[in-house]
C-alpha positions in Angstrom: 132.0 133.4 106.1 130.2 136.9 106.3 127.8 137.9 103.4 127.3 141.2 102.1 124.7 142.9 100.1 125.7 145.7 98.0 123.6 148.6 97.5 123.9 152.1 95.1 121.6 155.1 94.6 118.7 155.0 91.7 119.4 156.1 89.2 122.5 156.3 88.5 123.6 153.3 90.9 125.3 151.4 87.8 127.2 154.5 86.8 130.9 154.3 86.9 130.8 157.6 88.8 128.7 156.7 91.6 130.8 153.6 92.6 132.0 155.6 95.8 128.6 155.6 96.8 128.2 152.1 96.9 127.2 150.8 100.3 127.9 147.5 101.7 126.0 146.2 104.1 127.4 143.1 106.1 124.9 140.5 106.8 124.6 138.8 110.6 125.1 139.9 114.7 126.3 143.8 115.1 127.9 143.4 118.5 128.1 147.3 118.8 124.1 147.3 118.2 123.4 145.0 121.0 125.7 147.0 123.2 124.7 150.9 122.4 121.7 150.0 120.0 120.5 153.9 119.9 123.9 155.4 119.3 124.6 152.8 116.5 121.1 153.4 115.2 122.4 157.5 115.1 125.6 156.5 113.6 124.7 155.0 110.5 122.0 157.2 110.6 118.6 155.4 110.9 116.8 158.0 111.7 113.4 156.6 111.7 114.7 153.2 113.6 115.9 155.0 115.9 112.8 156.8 117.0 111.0 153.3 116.5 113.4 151.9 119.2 113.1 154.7 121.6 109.0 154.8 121.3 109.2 150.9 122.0 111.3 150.7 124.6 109.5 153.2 126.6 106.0 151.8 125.9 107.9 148.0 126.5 109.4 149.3 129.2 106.3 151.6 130.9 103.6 148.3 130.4 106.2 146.0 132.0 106.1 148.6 134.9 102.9 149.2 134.8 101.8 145.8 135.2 103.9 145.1 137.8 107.3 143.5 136.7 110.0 143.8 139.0 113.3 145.5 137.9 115.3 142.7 137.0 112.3 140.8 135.0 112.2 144.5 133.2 116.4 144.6 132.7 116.0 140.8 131.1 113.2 141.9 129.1 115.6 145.1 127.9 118.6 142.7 127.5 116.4 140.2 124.9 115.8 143.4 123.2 119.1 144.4 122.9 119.7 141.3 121.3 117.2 141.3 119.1 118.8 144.9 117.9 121.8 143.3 117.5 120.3 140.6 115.2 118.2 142.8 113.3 120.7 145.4 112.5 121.7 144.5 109.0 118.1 144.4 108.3 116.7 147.6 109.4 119.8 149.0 107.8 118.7 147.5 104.3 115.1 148.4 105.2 116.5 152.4 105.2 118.3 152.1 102.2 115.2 150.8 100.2 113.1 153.4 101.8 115.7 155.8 100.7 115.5 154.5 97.0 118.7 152.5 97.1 118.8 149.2 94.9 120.5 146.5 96.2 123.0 145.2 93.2 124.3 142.0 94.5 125.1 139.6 96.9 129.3 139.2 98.2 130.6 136.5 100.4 134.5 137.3 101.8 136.0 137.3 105.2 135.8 141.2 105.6 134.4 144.0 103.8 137.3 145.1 101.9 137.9 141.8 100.2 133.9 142.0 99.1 134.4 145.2 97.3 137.5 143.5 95.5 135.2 140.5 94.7 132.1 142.7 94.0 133.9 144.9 91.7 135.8 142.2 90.1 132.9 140.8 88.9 131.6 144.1 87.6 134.4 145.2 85.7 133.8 141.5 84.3 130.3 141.9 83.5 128.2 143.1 80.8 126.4 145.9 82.5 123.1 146.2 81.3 119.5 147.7 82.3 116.7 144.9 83.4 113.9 146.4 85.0 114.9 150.0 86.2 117.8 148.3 87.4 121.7 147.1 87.3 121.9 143.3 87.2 125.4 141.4 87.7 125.7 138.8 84.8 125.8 135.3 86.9 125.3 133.2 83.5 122.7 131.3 81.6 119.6 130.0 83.0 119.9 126.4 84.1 119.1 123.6 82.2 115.9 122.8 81.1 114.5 119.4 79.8 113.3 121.2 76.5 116.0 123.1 75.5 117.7 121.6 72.8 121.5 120.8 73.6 121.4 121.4 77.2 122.4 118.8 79.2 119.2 117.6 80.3 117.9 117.7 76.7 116.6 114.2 76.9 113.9 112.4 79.1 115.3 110.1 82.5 115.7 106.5 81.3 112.8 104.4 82.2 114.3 101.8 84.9 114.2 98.2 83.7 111.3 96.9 85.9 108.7 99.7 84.7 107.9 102.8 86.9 108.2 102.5 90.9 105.3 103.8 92.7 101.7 104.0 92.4 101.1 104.0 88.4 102.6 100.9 86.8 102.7 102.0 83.3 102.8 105.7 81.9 99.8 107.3 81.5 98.2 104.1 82.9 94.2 104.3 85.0 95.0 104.2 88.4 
């Protein structure tokens, strides 16, 4: 099942106003980046990745020429690449929305995109908003259980098993 992580403007990204803003970015292989990498790159406008891509490909592309590679060695080289684009494309698209001052809000899992925005927003309307560190935080619960905590589960210590402690120290807090 696709993930998504879900990303608003700062400030103002928790705003109630700014929810059409909200970008959601899916998570995994972007077929469409593999294929036509520098016109997805200009599409969702990753300006700056897309000038990285072109500078590497022609400095990938001029060394493999210049040291001798024949054209189909150079077409596999350009066709790993290509994959590689459409691999890292989620990526490089967070990377620009965290250069751009975005703050990513959450993490989704649904089947598609709309159903993540029903499930993201679900769970926001749900929520106590509240500010934590410059920034909107989702409210996913407690803390888990501690062993110190009074009345959590794990309040008290394991049971001792019957023949002692297993392993190297026979006793607690016995000399090795």
């Amino acid at each position: 099942m696709p993930v998504y992580t879900v990303h608003a403007p700062f400030p103002g990204g928790a705003d109630l106003r700014a929810t059409d803003k909200f970008v959601f970015v899916r998570d995994g292989f972007h077929f469409w980046a593999m294929i036509l990498g520098p016109f997805w790159l200009a599409w969702n406008r990753l300006w700056l990745a897309l000038i990285g891509w072109i500078v590497f490909l022609a400095a990938f592309d001029g060394g493999l020429h210049s040291l001798g590679v024949g054209r189909r060695s150079i077409f596999l080289a350009n066709c790993i690449v290509a994959l590689l684009m459409g691999i890292e494309a989620s990526s490089l698209r967070r990377w620009t929305l965290s250069r751009g001052k975005w703050r990513q809000l959450d993490v989704v899992v649904a089947d598609d995109e709309d159903t993540a925005e029903r499930r993201f927003f679900e769970r926001w309307s749900k929520s106590q908003r509240g500010i934590v560190n410059d920034q909107w935080a989702v409210d996913r619960g407690g803390p888990p259980p501690t062993r110190n905590v009074p009345g959590q589960p794990f309040s008290n210590p394991p049971p001792i098993p019957a023949g002692g402690i297993i392993g190297l120290f026979p006793e607690p807090g016995g000399s090795r």
